[in-house]
C-alpha positions as CSV (number, residue, x, y, z in Angstrom):
1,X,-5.7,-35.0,3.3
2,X,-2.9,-36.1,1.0
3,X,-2.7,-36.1,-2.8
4,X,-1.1,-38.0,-5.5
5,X,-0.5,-36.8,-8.9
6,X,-2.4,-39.2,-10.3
7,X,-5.8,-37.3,-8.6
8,X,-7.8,-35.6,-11.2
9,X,-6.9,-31.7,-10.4
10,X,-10.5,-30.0,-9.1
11,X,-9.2,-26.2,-8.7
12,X,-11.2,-23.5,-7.1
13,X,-10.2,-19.8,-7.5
14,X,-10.7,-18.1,-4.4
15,X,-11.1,-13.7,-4.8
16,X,-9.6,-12.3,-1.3
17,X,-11.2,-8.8,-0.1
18,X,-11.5,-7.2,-3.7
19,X,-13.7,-4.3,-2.7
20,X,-14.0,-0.7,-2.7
21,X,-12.4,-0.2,1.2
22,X,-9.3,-1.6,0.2
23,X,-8.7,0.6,-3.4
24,X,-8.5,3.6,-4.1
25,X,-10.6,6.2,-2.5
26,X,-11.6,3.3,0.1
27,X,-10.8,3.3,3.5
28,X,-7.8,1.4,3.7
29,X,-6.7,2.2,0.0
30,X,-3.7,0.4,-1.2
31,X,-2.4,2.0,-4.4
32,X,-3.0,0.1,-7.2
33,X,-6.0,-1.8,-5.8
34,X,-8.5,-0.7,-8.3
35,X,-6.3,-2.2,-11.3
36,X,-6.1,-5.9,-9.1
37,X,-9.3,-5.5,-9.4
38,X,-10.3,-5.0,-13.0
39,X,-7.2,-7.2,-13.5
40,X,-8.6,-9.9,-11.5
41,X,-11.7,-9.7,-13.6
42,X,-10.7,-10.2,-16.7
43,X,-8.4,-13.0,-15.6
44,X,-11.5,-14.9,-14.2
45,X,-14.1,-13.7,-17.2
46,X,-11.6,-15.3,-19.6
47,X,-10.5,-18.6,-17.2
48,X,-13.6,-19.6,-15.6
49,X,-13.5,-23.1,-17.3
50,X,-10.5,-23.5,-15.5
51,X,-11.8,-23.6,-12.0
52,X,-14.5,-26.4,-10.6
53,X,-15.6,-23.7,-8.2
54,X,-15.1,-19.9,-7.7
55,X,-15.4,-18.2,-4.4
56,X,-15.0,-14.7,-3.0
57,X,-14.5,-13.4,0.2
58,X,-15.7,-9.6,2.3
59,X,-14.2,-8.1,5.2
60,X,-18.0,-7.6,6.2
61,X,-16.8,-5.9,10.3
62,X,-19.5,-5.1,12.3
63,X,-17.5,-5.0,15.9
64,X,-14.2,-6.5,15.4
65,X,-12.7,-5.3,18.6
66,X,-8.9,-4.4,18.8
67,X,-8.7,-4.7,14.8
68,X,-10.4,-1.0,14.5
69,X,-8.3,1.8,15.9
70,X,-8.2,5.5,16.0
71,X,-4.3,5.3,16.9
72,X,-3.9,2.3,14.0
73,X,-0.4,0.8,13.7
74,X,-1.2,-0.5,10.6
75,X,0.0,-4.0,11.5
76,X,-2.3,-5.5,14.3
77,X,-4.6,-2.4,13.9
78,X,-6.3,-0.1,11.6
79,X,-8.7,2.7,10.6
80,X,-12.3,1.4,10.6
81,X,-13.1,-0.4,6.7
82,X,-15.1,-3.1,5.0
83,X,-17.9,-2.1,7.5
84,X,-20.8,-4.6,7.2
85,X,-23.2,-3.4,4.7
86,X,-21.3,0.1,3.5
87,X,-21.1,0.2,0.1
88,X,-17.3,0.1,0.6
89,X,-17.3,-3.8,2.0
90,X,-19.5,-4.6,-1.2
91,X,-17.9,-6.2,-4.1
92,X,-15.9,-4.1,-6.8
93,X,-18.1,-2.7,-9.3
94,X,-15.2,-4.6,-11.4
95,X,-16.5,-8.2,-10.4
96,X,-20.3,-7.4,-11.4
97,X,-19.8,-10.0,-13.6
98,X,-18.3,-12.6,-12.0
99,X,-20.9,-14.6,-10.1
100,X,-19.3,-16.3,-8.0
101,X,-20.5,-20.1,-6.6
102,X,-20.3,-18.8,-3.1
103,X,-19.4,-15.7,-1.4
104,X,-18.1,-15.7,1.9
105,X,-18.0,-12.7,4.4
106,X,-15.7,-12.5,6.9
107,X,-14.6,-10.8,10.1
108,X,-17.6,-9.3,12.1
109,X,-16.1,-9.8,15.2
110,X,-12.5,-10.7,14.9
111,X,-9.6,-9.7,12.6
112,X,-10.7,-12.0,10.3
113,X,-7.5,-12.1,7.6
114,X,-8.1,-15.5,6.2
115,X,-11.1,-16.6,4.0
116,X,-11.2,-19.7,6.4
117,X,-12.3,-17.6,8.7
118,X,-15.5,-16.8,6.7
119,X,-18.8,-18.3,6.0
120,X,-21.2,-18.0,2.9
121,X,-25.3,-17.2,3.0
122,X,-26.0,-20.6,4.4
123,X,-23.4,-21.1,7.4
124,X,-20.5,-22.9,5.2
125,X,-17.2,-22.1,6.2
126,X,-14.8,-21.9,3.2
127,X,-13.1,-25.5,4.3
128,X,-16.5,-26.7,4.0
129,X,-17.4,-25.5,0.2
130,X,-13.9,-26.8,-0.5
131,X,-14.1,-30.2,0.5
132,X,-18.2,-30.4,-0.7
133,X,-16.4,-29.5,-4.0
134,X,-13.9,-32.1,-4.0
135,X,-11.1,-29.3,-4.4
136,X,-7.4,-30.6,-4.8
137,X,-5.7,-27.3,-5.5
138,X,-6.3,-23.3,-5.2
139,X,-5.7,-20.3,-6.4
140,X,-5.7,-17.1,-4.4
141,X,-5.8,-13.8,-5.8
142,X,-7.3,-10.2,-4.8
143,X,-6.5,-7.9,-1.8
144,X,-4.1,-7.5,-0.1
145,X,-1.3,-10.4,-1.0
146,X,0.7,-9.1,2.5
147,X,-2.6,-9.7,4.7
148,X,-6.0,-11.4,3.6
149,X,-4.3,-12.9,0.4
150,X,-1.3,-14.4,2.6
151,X,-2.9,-15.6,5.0
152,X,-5.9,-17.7,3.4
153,X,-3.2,-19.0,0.9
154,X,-1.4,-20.1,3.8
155,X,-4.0,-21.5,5.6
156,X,-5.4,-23.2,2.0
157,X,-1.7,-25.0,2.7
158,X,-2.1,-26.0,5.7
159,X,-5.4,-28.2,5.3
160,X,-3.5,-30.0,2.6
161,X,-4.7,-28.1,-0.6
162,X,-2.0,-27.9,-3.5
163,X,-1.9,-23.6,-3.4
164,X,-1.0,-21.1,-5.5
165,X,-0.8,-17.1,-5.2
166,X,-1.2,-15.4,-8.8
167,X,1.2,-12.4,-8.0
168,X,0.2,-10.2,-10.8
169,X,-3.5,-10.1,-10.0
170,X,-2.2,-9.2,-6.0
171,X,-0.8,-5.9,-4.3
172,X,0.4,-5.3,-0.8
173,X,0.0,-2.5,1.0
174,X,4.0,-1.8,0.5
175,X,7.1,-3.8,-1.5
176,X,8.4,-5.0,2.0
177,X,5.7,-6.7,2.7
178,X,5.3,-8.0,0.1
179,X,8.2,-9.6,-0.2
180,X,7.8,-10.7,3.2
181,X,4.9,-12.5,2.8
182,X,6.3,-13.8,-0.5
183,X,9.2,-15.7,1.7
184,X,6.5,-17.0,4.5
185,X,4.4,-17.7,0.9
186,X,7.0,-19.8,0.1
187,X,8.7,-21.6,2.8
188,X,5.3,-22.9,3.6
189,X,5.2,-24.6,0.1
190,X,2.7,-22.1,-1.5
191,X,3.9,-21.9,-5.0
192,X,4.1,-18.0,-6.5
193,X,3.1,-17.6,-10.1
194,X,2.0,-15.0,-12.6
195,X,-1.1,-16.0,-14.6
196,X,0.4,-15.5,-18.0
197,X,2.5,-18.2,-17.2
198,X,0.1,-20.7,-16.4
């Protein structure tokens, strides 16, 4: 798929993972999660006329093999979260609100770090919704920008969608990270923007 500026811009936002296992007093809490989230609500409330289609995504695990550990290395593997239907792999109280077009769960037997990985109620994979939607660009916000977030907006990239991360309505799990996946982010041609600027 290729696109030419002169393409009418059809932009979905796409919410990675913003749920109670990943914030504070979660699972996996990552500091600062629970503001993303609030933050990441108010953004959408207030910008939803910007978007032709909003999505959200779940870890939603039910046995995803080498991903859960009781010895986690917190790279490749990690303590047990976003189990299927706990109210920790639920949507954020925050996003109440937000009614989404679609929301796609993700993960139940694999790692499952990208929203492409995912499927909604109805068997539609995220590519699928995308291109039924006639989407020329994304937006990925939500948790965590060094894992989920990074890789769906990568993989957003690679099936020719114009992409940007929102960096103030992201976290990861620790500042090197981050700016690791900022610099993968980047070289791949995923453009890194705060949403006041927009």
């Amino acid at each position: 798929m290729s696109l030419t500026e002169s393409e009418p811009v059809r932009r979905a936002l796409v919410v990675v993972d913003v749920q109670p296992t990943f914030c504070e007093g979660g699972e996996l809490a990552t500091e600062g999660a629970n503001e993303i989230a609030h933050r990441v609500a108010t953004y959408a409330a207030a910008h939803r006329d910007r978007y032709t289609t909003v999505l959200t995504t779940q870890d939603w695990h039910i046995d995803p093999g080498e991903h859960f550990s009781d010895h986690p290395d917190f790279v490749d593997s990690w303590p047990p979260h976003g189990i299927a239907n706990s109210p920790g792999a639920e949507l954020h109280p925050a996003l109440a609100e937000l009614h989404p077009d679609a929301r796609l769960k993700k993960g139940q037997y694999s790692h499952g770090y990208s929203g492409f990985d995912g499927a909604d109620e109805h068997g539609r994979s995220l590519a699928t919704i995308l291109a039924e939607a006639q989407v020329t660009d994304v937006d990925v916000v939500g948790l965590v920008e060094s894992h989920c977030v990074k890789h769906t907006a990568l993989d957003a990239r690679r099936a020719g969608l114009r992409t940007r991360v929102l960096t103030d309505l992201t976290i990861p799990v620790s500042p090197e990270q981050g700016r690791t996946a900022e610099q993968e982010l980047s070289a791949a041609g995923v453009e890194l923007r705060d949403s006041a600027t927009l």
